[in-house]
C-alpha positions, 0 to 999 in steps of 0.5 A, a space after each residue: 689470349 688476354 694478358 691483363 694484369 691487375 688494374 687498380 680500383 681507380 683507374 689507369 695506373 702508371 705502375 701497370 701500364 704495359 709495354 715491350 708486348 713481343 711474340 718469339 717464335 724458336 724454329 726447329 732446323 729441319 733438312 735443307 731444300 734447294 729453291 727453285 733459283 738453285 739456292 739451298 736453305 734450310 727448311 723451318 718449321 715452327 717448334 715453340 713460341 713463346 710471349 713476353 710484355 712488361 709492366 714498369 718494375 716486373 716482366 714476364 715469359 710466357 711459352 704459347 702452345 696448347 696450354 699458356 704457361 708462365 716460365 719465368 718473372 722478371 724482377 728490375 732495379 729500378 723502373 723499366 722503358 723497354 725491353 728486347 728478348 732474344 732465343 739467350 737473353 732478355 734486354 731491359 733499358 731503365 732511366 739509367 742502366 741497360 740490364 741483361 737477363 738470362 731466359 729459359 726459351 731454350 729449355 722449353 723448346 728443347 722438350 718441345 723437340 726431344 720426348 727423351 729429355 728428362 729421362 736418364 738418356 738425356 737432360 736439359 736444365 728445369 725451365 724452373 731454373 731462376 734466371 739471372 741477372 748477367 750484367 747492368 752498365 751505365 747509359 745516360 738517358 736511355 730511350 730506345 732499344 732493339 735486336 739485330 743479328 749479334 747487336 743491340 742498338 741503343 737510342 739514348 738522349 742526355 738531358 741539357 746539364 753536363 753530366 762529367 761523370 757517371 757511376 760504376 756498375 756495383 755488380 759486374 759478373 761478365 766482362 766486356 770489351 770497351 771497344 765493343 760499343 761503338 757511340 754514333 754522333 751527328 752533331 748538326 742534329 739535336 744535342 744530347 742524342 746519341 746511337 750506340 751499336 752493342 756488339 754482344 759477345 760471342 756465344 763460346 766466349 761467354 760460355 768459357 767466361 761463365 765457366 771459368 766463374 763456376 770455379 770460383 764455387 767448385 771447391 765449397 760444391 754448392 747449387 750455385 756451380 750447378 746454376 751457373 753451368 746450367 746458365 752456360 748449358 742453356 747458352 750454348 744449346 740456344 745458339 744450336 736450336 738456332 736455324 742458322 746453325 747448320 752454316 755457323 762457322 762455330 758449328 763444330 765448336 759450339 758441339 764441341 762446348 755442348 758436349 764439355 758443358 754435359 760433362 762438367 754438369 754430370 761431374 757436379 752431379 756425381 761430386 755434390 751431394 744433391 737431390 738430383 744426382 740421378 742426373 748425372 747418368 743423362 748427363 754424362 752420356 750427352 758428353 759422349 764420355 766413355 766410363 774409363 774417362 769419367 772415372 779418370 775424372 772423379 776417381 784419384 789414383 793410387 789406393 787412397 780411400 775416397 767418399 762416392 756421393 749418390 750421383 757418381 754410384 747411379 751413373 756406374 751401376 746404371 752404365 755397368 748394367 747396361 749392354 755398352 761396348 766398353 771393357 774396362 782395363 784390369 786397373 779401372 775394373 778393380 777399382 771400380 770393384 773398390 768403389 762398390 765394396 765401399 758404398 754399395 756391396 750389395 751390388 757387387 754380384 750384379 757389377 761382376 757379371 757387367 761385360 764392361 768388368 770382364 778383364 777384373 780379377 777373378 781372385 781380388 772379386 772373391 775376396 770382396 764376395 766372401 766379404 760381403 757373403 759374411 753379412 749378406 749371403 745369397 744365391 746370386 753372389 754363390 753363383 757369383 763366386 762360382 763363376 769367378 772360381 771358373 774363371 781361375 780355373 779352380 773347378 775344387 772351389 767351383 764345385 763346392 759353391 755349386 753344392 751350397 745350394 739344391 738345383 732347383 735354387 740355383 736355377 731360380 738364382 740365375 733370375 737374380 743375374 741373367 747375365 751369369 749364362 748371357 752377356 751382350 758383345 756389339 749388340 749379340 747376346 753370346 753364352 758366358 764361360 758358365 754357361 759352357 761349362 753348364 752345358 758340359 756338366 749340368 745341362 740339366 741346370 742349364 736348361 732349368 735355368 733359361 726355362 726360369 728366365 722365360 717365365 719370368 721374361 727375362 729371355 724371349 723364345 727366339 733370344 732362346 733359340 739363339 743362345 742354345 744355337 750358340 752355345 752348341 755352335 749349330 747352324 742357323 738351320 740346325 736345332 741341337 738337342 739342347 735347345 729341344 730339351 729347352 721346348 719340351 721343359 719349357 712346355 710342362 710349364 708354359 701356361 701362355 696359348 699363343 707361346 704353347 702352340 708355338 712349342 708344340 709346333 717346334 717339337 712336332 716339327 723336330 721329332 717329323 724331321 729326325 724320324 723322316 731323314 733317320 737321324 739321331 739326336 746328338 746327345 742324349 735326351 734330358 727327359 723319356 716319353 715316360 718323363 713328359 708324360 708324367 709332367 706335363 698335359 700336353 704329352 698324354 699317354 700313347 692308346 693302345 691301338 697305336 702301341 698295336 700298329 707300332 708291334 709290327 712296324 719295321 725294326 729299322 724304326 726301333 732306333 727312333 723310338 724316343 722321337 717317335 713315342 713322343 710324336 705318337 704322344 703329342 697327337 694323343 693328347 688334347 693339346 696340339 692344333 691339328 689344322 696349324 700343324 698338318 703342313 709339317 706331317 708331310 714329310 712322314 707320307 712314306 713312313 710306315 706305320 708311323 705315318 699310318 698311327 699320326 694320320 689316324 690321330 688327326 682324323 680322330 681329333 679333327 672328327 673324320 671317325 669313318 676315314 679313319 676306320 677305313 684307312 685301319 681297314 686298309 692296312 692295319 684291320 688288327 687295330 681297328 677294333 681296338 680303335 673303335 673300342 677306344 674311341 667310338 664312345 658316347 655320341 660316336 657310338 653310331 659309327 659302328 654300325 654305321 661304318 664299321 659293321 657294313 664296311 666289315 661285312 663288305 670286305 669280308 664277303 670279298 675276301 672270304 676266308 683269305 683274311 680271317 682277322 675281318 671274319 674274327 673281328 666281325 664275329 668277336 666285338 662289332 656284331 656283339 657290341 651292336 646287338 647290345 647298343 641297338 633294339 632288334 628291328 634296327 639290329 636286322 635291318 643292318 644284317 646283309 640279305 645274303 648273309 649266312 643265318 648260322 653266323 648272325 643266329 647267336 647275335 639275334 638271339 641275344 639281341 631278342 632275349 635282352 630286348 624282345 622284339 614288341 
């Protein structure tokens, strides 16, 4: 890159001559390797770099990446010789002053490494931030300057005349220890020359003086606190991006200053009234403070009504909603209930239903309800109440709130506040007191309600599936009827294939596993077969060749007749995948006529028409007309006199008059519907050679008088 400022019309001018040009690489400290001599260092790999150079009265920083970009200008008092920059400050000599300049070089390579800087889990200072000037101290004659470790080593060269006094800096923001400048003489050299080794004060030193100083603006909560902790936060996160951090002695210091130094910062951000109060949230969570202790912070004892700016309210409402491990006592859960009552009561349903608000209570936030249900009622503060009416244990309260509203409201409410059923302890998702009682007296509701969740993705399928295993204490490996009343709901209004069919598998799955171990539901059902297929395409209505086949089932079966008319109705509509879902028939082989009726439901649908008419003839030939007359329509028309008039006449010849129900079903519908489908040549041609004229004559002679044989 070409860095060329303006030049003048005329040439060479001495205002834009260029010095100090200094490359600045910031590393990023990586995880320690031992080198081959046994030592272990820690391993650097390159995280920014940043170019400075300077013109006489102006500097410039720029961050040299994939793109070049200004990040900050220097302006100086008077004309410069040289500067040093260094990852905290910028050193500039002049003819008279040596200055120090704070830098932004940490605050861009902080979001070099961290993508989540700048987002309410963490904050950094802008690199916008104006830089200041930290101190000016009088030098005669400064010439030269450089940076080593924690020094500055300055060259300076008085002129001849003896100068016997020299001026006081006019502004001294920090302090320096007069012995820290060390002045080196040699007088055989030449007179007026002089090495001046600078030891420059320790980072956490000059972190407390720039804090201390911060006070001096916290009472009048101006931007100039925020600027100066800034400073010091920029400060302090510069000397931890250093490599050599890792075996600093300061190490558990300088973390510890980071960590204070996020907290005073999201103290002004929740005190001062500014435009970015939201950063008190990052802020905050950085100093790894817990609510209770930054309430203690912001919050005055006793019940004095104070004013919340914006930045405190964003970090509680935000902390509050959020899953933390944290519950609040009685005392801090009651004012924070106070706190939003006076500066956001809309927020107070969504507050209550925090787990961090658990130990409020219950009579105090009903109070504060009702008061703003007077101005702003809504369904999410009636089922607020409700829960809080349960947690006194006044069920007269709890049921007139639940009666406010038809049910189908509430269970649209519960959208508005999902945590009203579910709240997270230690990462787990755990059903709340409501959400118990529900189960007990409106399960209904109860289900209602998670199924709006769903579709409006506030619950997953396996949250779901969690949440009714807890809520009904089963197993792992156990489904409760709840949770199978939740799939079957859940399938009149699921409109998503891939979800679909994983319902469809599910109930499949549930309603083959009760049938084959002969077990009950442990409560009674939500919804009928009668109800599901009235509601939802996907159970359709059962044919009557299975109701046919079930007629003479065992009686044994009749106790599982919930289970087995909504398989049987599944498999009668056109919605499940039969190939995903044949692995899970299995255990139906031994079954009986249940396993007769689901198997001929999936040869049907998987096109197998003539194993299906065989496997009727074997063991149930009385359904096997209707079956045909059911499903052997249009384009399978062929099938009867394909396979069902041969394969009636071979098993009739065999069992002759043993087996009547061949005899009749041959005579009654398939020979009669075939003399009606086919001309009369086809029709013969299908008639066996040692057949019996007198029982096949009245078919010819229809099939003759309605298509005469040409």
């Amino acid at each position: 890159r070409r860095f060329t400022p303006d030049q003048s019309p005329f040439g060479f001018c001495e205002e834009t001559k260029l010095h100090s040009v200094q490359l600045l690489p910031v590393y990023q400290t990586g995880s320690s390797v031992t080198m081959a001599y046994g030592k272990t260092e820690n391993k650097r790999e390159l995280l920014s770099l940043f170019c400075f150079f300077s013109l006489p009265h102006v500097g410039y920083l720029y961050s040299v990446g994939k793109l070049v970009e200004l990040i900050s200008t220097y302006q100086y008092s008077e004309k410069s010789e040289q500067a040093v920059l260094t990852p905290q400050f910028l050193h500039v000599i002049t003819s008279e002053n040596l200055q120090c300049f704070t830098v932004r070089c940490s605050a861009a390579a902080a979001r070099d490494e961290d993508p989540y800087i700048d987002t309410t889990m963490k904050a950094c200072p802008p690199v916008e931030l104006d830089v200041c000037t930290l101190r000016m101290q009088l030098f005669i004659g400064p010439r030269a300057i450089c940076h080593f470790r924690n020094n500055i080593i300055l060259l300076t060269k008085a002129d001849t005349e003896d100068i016997t006094e020299r001026r006081k800096p006019t502004r001294r923001m920090l302090s320096r220890k007069v012995d820290s400048i060390k002045s080196r003489t040699n007088s055989e050299s030449e007179p007026g020359w002089n090495l001046y080794i600078i030891n420059t004060v320790s980072t956490i030193q000059l972190y407390r003086e720039m804090v201390d100083y911060s006070r001096t603006y916290e009472n009048v909560k101006t931007e100039s606190c925020i600027h100066l902790l800034s400073e010091a936060h920029l400060l302090v996160r510069a000397a931890i991006m250093d490599p050599s951090f890792l075996k600093s002695d300061e190490k558990e210091e300088l973390l510890k200053a980071f960590r204070e130094s996020c907290a005073f910062l999201g103290d002004c951000y929740s005190r001062f009234d500014t435009k970015d109060y939201h950063l008190a949230l990052p802020y905050y969570r950085m100093s790894g403070l817990s609510m209770t202790e930054v309430l203690k912070r912001l919050v005055s004892e006793g019940d004095e009504i104070q004013a919340y700016e914006r930045g405190f309210i964003f970090y509680l409402t935000h902390s509050l909603n959020e899953d933390i491990n944290e519950e609040l006592n009685k005392e801090s859960a009651n004012k924070v209930l106070q706190i939003f009552y006076l500066a956001d009561p809309v927020q107070l349903p969504h507050i209550l239903c925090s787990p961090c608000m658990r130990n409020v209570c219950p009579l105090t936030a009903v109070k504060y309800l009702q008061k703003v249900e007077e101005i702003m009622p809504s369904v999410v503060l009636t089922l607020t109440k409700a829960f809080m009416a349960l947690k006194m244990g006044d069920l007269t309260m709890y049921e007139h709130e639940m009666d406010s509203y038809k049910e189908t409201i509430l269970a649209c409410g519960f959208i508005g506040q999902p945590k009203l059923l579910r709240q997270h302890r230690e990462g787990i998702a755990t059903p709340t007191e409501f959400a118990v009682h529900l189960k007990e007296t409106q399960p209904g509701l109860l289900v209602a309600a998670t199924v709006a969740l769903h579709e409006n993705s506030k619950i997953e399928l396996e949250e779901a599936d969690t949440f009714f295993k807890m809520l009904c204490s089963s197993s792992e490996n156990t489904i409760p009827q709840l949770l199978v009343d939740f799939w079957e709901a859940l399938l009149v209004v699921c409109s998503q294939e891939e979800i679909l069919q994983d319902l469809l598998l599910r109930v499949t799955s549930q309603y083959v596993w009760r049938i084959s171990k002969q077990q009950l539901p442990e409560t009674k059902p939500l919804k009928t077969t009668e109800d599901l297929i009235n509601s939802s395409n996907h159970f359709g209505l059962i044919f009557p060749w299975v109701t046919s086949i079930m007629s003479v089932g065992s009686p044994s079966d009749k106790d599982y007749n919930e289970d087995i008319a909504k398989l049987q109705s599944l498999f009668c509509s056109q919605s499940i995948n039969i190939a995903s879902v044949l692995p899970v028939l299995e255990p139906l082989t031994e079954a009986g006529n249940i396993s007769l009726t689901i198997h001929v439901l999936c040869n049907t649908r998987l096109g197998k028409y003539e194993e299906a008419i065989d496997e009727l003839l074997e063991r149930c030939p009385d359904a096997a007309i209707l079956y045909a007359q059911h499903e052997l329509k249009d384009e399978n028309r062929a099938v009867w006199w394909n396979k069902l008039l041969p394969e009636l006449c071979k098993r009739t010849r065999l069992t002759g008059n043993d087996c009547p129900v061949f005899i009749s079903s041959l005579k009654a519908e398939t020979l009669s519907f075939v003399a009606m489908e086919l001309e009369l040549r086809d029709f013969l041609s299908l008639l066996p050679e040692d057949g019996t004229a007198a029982f096949f004559l009245p078919h010819l002679l229809h099939c003759s008088q309605r298509k005469p044989l040409i």
